[in-house]
LOSEPA-818966 format. One record per residue (C-alpha): x negated, y, z. Coordinates in steps of 0.02 Angstrom, whole numbers, padded with zeros to 5 digits, always signed. Each point is the difference from the previous one (the first is absolute). Layout:
<pts>
XYZ ...
</pts>
This chain:
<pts>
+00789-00324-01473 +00103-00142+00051 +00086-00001+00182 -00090-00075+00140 +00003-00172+00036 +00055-00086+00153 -00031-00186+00021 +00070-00101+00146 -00126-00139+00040 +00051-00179+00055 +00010-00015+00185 -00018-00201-00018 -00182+00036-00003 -00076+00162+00082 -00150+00086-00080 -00173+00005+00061 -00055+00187-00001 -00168+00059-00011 -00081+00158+00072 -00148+00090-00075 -00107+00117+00109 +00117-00095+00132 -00140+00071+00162 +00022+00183-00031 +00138+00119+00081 +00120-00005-00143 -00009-00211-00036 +00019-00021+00172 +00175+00111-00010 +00043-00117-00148 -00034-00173+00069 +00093+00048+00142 +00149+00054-00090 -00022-00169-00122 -00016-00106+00197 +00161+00067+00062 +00092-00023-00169 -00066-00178+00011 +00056-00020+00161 +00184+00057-00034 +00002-00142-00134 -00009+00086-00158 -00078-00034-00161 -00149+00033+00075 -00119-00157+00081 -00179-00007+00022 -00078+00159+00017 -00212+00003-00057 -00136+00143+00047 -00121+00014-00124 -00133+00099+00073 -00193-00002+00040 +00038-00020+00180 +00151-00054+00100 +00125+00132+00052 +00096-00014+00157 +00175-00044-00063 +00070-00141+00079 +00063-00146-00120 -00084+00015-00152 -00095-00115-00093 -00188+00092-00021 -00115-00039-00150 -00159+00100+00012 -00043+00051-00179 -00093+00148-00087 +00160+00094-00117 -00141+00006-00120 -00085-00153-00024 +00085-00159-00125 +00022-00093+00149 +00153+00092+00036 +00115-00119-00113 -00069-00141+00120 +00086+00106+00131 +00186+00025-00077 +00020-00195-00035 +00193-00015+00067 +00032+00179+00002 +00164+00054-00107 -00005+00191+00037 -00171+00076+00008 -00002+00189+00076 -00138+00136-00027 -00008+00148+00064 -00116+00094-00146 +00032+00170+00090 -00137+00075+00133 +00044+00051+00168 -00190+00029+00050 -00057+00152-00063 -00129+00004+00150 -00073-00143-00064 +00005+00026-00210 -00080+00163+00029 -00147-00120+00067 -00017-00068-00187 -00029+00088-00182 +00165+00035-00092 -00078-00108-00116 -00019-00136+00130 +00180+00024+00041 +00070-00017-00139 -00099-00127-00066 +00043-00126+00163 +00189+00057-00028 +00004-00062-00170 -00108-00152+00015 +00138-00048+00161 +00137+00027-00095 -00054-00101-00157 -00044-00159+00129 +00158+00014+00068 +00099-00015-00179 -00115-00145-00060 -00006-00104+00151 +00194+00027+00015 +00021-00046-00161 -00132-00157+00009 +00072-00046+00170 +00174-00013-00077 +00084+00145+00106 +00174+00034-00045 +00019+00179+00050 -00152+00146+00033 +00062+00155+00085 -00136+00153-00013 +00024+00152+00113 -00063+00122-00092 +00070+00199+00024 +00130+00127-00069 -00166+00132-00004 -00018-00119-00179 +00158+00105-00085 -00096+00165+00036 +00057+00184+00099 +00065+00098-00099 +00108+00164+00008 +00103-00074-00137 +00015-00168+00089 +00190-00061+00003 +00030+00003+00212 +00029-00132+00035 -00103-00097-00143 +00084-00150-00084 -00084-00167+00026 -00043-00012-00166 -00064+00178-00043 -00167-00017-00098 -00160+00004+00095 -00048+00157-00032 -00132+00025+00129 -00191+00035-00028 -00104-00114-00055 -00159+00061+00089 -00147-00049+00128 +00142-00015+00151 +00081-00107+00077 +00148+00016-00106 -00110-00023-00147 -00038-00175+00070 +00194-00042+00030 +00022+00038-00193 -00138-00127-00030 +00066-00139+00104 +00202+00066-00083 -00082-00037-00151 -00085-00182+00036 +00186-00034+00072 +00079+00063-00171 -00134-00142-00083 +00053-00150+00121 +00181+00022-00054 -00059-00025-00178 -00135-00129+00027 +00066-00112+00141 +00197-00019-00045 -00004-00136+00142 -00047+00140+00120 +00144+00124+00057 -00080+00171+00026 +00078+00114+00118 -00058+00174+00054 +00054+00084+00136 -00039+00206+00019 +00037+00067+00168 +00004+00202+00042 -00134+00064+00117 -00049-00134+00129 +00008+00062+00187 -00045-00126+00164 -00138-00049+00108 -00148-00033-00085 +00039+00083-00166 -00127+00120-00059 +00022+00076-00163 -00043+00156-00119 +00222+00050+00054 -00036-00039+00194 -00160+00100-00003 +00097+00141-00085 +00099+00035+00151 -00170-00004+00092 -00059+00150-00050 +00010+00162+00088 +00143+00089-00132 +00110-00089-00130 -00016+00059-00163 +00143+00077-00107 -00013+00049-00179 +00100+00165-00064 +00151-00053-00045 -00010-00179+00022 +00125-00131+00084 -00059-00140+00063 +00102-00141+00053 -00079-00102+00147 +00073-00170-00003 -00091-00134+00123 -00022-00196+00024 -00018-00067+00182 -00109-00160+00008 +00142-00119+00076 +00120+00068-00145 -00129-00054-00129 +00000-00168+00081 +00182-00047+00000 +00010+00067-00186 -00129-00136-00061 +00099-00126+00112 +00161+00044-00119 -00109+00033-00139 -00078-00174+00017 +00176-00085+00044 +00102+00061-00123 -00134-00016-00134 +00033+00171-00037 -00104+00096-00123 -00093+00039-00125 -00010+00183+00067 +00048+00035+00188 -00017+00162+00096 +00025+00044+00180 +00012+00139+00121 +00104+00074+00126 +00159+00049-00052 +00020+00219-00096 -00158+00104+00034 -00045+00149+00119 -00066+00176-00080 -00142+00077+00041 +00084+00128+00112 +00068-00162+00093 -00182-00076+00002 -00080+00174+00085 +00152-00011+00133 -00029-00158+00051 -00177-00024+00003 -00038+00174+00076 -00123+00037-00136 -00031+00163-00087 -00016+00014-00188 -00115+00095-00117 +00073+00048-00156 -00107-00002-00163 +00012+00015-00173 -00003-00149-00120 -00143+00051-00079 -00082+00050+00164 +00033-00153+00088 -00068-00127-00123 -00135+00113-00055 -00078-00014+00164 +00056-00180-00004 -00117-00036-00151 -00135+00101+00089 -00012-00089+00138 +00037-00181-00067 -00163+00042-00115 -00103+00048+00116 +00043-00145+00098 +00099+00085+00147 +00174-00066-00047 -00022-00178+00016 +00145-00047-00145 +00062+00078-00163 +00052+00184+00011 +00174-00055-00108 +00045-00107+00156 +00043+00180+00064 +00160-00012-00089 +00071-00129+00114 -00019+00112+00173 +00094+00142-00116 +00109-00084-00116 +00145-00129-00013 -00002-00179-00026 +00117-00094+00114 +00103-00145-00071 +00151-00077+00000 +00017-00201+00063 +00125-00039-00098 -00027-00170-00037 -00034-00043+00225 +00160+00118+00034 +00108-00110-00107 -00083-00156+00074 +00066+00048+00160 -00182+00078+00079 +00019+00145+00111 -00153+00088+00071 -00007+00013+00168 -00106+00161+00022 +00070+00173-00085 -00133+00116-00069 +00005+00096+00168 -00051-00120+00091 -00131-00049-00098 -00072+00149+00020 +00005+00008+00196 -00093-00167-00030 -00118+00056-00102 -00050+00148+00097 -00012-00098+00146 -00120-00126-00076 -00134+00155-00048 +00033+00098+00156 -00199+00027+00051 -00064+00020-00181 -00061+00135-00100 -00025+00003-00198 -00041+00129-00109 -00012-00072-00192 +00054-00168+00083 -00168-00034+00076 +00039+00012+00187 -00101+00105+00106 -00082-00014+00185 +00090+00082+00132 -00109+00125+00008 -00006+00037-00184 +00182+00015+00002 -00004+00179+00072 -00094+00049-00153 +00125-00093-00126 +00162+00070+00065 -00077+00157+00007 -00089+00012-00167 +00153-00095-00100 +00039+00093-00141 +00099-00135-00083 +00058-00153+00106 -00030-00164-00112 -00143+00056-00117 -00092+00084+00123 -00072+00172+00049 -00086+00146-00129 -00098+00038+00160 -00082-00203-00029 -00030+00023-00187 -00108+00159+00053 -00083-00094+00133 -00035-00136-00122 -00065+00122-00141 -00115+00092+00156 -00090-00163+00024 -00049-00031-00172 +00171-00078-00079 +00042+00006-00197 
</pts>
């Protein structure tokens, strides 16, 4: 694999950068991160919120679109970067849709993007994507190499869908040469307004531990994300880009800090009931996304450290934020539960991210398969 490339663009005339998804929690981090890098006269100019309504960031330049329709390439006339943000950080609402749906609106977003980059004449698209694509894995490198295959499961998840839109980004490099592809893969994402299968993990009343495993919790705060796709997008830098705060915590260093218990399982245990219960439609995602509340897979930013990008929150941190932003909720199996119903979970929890024996029964008592 060849080293990572860093290109320095002209500063006689400053790029127009372009924001998918630009209304949500996360864009809005990122446009405000691109506005005050504009600000300090960088390479950075115009900033543009594509969105289906206007967010509240002051300074950019909104174009209302739908990230799905053809009109999109109407939208990114003048834009020289073009940033999308593939990843989910709304489990609340995907669990609303079919995985099916999901993944169907996932791929049909990231396939507009790439031809109405490409169409519009967009130098540079930068995808934010995840590290959960190189898979958890006991015999996972710690940290992981930026490069290090993608060895994660192709299956009905969410991760299943970031392999899909991986693999439409693999395509563009070969199809649209004018297009520079870059994809960025951050650690677990922590901050206000992120809600996802890792944030719900911690929401549960135990954390789970496998026999013998060693996980290596390594975590992404929002604002850090931001700044690394303002250097990203700067520098040019690419194709592959990871980013996360800086070593990782264990899991004895995850219990400490967030107070929680554990409940110790084995392998076979764990993922047993974790098929069980994703069948039967308790577990709302794949039971192999398991292995990345138990197992390693942070990453090394190699190619941002020697760019001169520093995170600014550490992993324990990130965790104080993160249990902050769920204090007052209650999952068992990720699907949250009413206050009162929480009693019951924490309780009843037999295994704290794919849920409780005691729920199977229940669900077998009232006439499950």
């Amino acid at each position: 694999m060849s080293s990572p490339r860093a290109r320095v663009p002209s500063r006689r005339k400053a790029m127009t950068v372009a924001v998918t998804g630009a209304a949500t929690p996360v864009g809005n981090h990122i446009v405000q991160a691109l506005l005050e890098r504009s600000a300090a006269g960088g390479a950075i100019g115009a900033v543009v919120g594509l969105d289906t309504e206007r967010g509240g960031a002051e300074g950019v330049h909104w174009r209302l679109v739908d990230l799905g329709s053809p009109e999109l390439a109407r939208s990114l006339r003048g834009v020289s970067t073009l940033i999308h943000m593939a990843a989910s950080t709304d489990l609340a609402a995907d669990l609303r849709v079919s995985a099916r749906t999901r993944r169907d609106w996932t791929v049909r977003k990231a396939q507009t993007v790439v031809t109405s980059a490409a169409a519009a004449g967009v130098a540079r698209l930068v995808v934010v994507t995840s590290a959960m694509v190189y898979g958890a894995s006991p015999a996972n490198a710690v940290p992981l190499s930026e490069y290090a295959p993608l060895s994660a499961d192709p299956d009905d998840g969410q991760v299943g869908d970031l392999l899909a839109v991986e693999q439409i980004l693999q395509t563009a490099r070969e199809v649209h040469p004018g297009l520079a592809v870059t994809v960025v893969r951050p650690a677990a994402l922590v901050g206000p307004g992120i809600d996802t299968v890792i944030t719900r993990h911690f929401e549960a009343p135990r954390l789970l531990r496998i026999k013998g495993g060693a996980p290596a919790w390594q975590f992404c705060h929002v604002e850090d994300l931001a700044t690394a796709l303002v250097t990203t997008v700067e520098l040019g830098l690419g194709p592959v880009v990871t980013v996360g705060s800086e070593g990782w915590m264990t899991q004895t260093e995850v219990e400490a800090v967030s107070g929680m218990r554990q409940v110790e399982l084995k392998e076979s245990v764990a993922f047993g009931i974790g098929q069980r219960l994703h069948r039967v439609g308790i577990l709302p995602f794949p039971a192999s996304d398991l292995a990345y509340a138990v197992y390693p897979w942070a990453v090394s930013p190699v190619t941002l450290d020697m760019a001169g990008w520093q995170p600014t929150y550490d992993n324990m941190t990130c965790l104080g934020v993160l249990m902050d932003s769920i204090r007052g909720h209650h999952a068992v199996a990720a699907r949250r539960l009413e206050r009162k119903e929480a009693v019951f979970g924490a309780a009843s929890a037999a295994v704290a991210l794919v849920g409780t024996a005691a729920i199977l029964r229940q669900h077998r008592k009232e006439g499950g398969t």
